[in-house]
N, C-alpha and C positions, 0 to 999 in steps of 0.2 A: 449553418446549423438549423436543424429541425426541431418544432416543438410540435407533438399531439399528442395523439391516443395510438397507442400500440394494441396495435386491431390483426386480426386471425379470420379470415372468412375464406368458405369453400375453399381451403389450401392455402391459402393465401395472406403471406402477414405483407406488413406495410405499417407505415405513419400516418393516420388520418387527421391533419390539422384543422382550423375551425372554420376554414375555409370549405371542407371538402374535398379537399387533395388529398390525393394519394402520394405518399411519398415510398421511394424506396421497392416498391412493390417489383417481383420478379428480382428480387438482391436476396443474398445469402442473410436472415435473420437468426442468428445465432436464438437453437432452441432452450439456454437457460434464460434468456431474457424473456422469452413464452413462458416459459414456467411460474416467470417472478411478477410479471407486469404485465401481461398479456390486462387489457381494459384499462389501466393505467395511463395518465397522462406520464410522458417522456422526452427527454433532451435525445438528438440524436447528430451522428455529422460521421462524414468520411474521416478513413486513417491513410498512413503515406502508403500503410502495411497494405499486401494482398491474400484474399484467401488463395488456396491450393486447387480447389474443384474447378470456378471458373476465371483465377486471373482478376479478380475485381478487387477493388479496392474495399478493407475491409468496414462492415458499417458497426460503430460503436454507441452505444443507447444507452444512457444511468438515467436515474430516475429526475421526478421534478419536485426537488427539495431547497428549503429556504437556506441559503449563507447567511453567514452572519453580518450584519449591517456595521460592524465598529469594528477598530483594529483587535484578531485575536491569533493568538497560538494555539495547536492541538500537537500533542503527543502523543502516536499511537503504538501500544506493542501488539505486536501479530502473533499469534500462535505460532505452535509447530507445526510442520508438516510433517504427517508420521513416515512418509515413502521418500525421506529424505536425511539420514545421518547427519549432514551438516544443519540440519535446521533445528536439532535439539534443544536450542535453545531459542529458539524463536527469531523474531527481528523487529527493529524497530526502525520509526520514522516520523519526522516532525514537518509539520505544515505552516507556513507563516505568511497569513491571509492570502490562504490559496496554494500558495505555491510550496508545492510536498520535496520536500531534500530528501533522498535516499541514497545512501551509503554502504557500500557492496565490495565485496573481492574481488567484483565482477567489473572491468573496468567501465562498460556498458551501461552498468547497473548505478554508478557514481553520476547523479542526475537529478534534475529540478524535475517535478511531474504536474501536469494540473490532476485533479481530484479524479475528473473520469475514467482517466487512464492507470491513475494508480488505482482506484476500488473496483472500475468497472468493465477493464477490458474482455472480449471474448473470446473463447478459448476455439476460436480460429487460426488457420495459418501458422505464424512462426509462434505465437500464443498457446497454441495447444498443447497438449502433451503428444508424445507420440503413439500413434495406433496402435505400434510393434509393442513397446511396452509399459506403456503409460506414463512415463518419466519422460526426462531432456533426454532427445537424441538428434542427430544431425545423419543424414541418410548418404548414400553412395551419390546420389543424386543432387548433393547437394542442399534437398532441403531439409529447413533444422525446425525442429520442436525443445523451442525454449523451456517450457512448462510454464510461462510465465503471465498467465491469465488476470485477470482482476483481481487483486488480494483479499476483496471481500465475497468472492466465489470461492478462496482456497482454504480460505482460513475466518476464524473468529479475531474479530480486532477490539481491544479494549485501548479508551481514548481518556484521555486528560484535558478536557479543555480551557484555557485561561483565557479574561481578558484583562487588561493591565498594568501587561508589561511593555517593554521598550521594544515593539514588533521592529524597528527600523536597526538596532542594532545588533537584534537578533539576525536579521536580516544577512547583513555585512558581514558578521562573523561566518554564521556558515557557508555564503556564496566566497570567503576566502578562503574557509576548509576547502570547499569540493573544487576549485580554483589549485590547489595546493596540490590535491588528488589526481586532478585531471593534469597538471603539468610535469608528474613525475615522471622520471623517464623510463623506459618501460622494462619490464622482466622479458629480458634475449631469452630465456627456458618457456617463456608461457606470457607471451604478450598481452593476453586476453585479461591477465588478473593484476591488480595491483598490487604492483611491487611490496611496498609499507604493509599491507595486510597482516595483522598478526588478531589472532582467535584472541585471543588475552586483555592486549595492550595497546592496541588500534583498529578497530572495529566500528559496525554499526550504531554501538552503542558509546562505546569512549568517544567518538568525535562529537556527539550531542550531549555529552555530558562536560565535556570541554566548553563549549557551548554556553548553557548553564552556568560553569563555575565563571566564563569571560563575561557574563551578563549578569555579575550578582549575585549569584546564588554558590558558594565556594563550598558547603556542605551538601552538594549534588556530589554522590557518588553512584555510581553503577558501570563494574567491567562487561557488563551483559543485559540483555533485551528488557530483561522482566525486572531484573534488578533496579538497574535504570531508569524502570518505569516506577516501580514503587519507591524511590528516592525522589524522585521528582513529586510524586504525589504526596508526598509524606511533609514534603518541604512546602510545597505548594499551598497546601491545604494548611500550612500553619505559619503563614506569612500573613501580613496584614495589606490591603487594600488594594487584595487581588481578590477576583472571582472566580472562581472553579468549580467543573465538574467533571465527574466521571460516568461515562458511558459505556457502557456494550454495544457492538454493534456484531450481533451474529451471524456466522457463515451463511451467506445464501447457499443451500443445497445442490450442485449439481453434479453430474456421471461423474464428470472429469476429475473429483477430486474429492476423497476422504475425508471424514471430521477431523479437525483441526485439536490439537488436546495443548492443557496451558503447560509451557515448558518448567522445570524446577529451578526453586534459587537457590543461588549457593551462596550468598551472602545469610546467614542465621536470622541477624539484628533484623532483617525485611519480612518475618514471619510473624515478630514482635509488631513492627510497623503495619502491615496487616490486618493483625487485631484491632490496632487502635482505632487505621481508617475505615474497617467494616465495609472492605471492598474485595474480589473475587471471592466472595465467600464459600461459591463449588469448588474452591481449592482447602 
């Protein structure tokens, strides 16, 4: 791993560390991280991933931001993406000191993430979208465009963060959900998704809300992203001798990807709850 300055000179980006090394220099630098950081000091390190131009390995770059120094939880719901029908309702995912669980139809997608990869990948190689149409497609050729870029390049993400809970058994329970997910046996029609998958009643959001109700909190309800999120916050914020907040952390801007809009709930009671927390207030 690299640490400096995300430097752009006569053409040329690169990592200038305090050494005066060049790092990187003459490698593929994905142009939204120019955009965002360019003079910016930055974390940076190789992926297993390759771009498509010349075969390298891809370089991935997030910023140089402080973690938190004590055990904590964060809960993020992701907007929607408007070029995508299934994401109407958004998505959600939980962090616990570090390590981001995501839960997906996608058997793939069912995975532990560290931070840079989930907020910060770049929409290179199998990451991008594709040329042809800006969405996931997988070519004659074989190669595929996930669309599955840094989720804080696609989207706006609104966070929960607590410290004070039982992060160790938070822990256990969800690594035995995604343990549970990844050992079921597969769909012979469509291997790629999992099986269990139901929009309703087994989802991104009901598994963490499962979650939740195993770790004490039995008035965590939400069949859905946003919903889930404002139960949790609702309950959170009115627990005793936890600490919480809630943050925005808005869409970095780039080509690849549309403003993000906040999905509808459909739980009523959560519009009530809402008001009370005085949180998304642009909704």
């Amino acid at each position: 791993m690299v640490h400096g300055r995300l430097t752009q000179e006569n053409g040329a980006s690169f990592i200038l560390d305090e050494n005066g090394i060049r790092h990187f220099e003459n490698r593929i630098i994905w142009d939204g991280y120019l955009n965002h950081w360019r003079g910016q000091n930055v974390f940076a390190r190789e992926l297993t991933q390759r771009d498509y131009d010349k075969g390298e390995p891809i370089i991935i770059i997030w910023p140089d931001e402080l973690n938190p120094d004590k055990p904590f939880i964060d809960l993020y719901y992701n907007e929607r993406l408007i070029k995508y029908v299934a994401s109407l309702l958004g998505h959600t995912a939980i962090n616990v000191n570090g390590s981001i669980f995501n839960f997906s139809h996608l058997m793939n997608e069912n995975e532990i993430m560290v931070k840079e990869e989930y907020f910060y990948r770049p929409a290179l190689g199998e990451f991008a979208p594709s040329p042809n149409n800006g969405v996931f497609e997988i070519l004659e050729d074989g190669r595929a465009f996930y669309d599955k870029f840094g989720r804080n390049f696609m989207r706006t993400i609104h966070r929960i963060r607590v410290f004070g809970l039982d992060t160790e058994k938070f822990m256990a329970v969800l690594k035995q959900s995604l343990e549970d997910i990844l050992n079921t046996s597969p769909n012979p029609k469509e291997p790629e998704k999992y099986r269990d998958f139901n929009m309703v009643s087994n989802n991104c959001a009901t598994v963490i809300q499962d979650a939740f109700n195993d770790c004490g909190f039995p008035k965590v309800r939400g069949r859905f992203p946003r919903d889930l999120f404002v139960s949790v916050a609702y309950t959170l914020f009115n627990s005793s001798g936890l600490d919480v907040t809630y943050t925005t952390l808005p869409q970095l801007t780039v080509t690849e990807a549309p403003k993000s809009v906040l999905s509808p709930l459909v739980n009523p009671r959560n519009y009530f709850r809402l008001r009370e927390l005085r949180i998304f207030e642009s909704s």
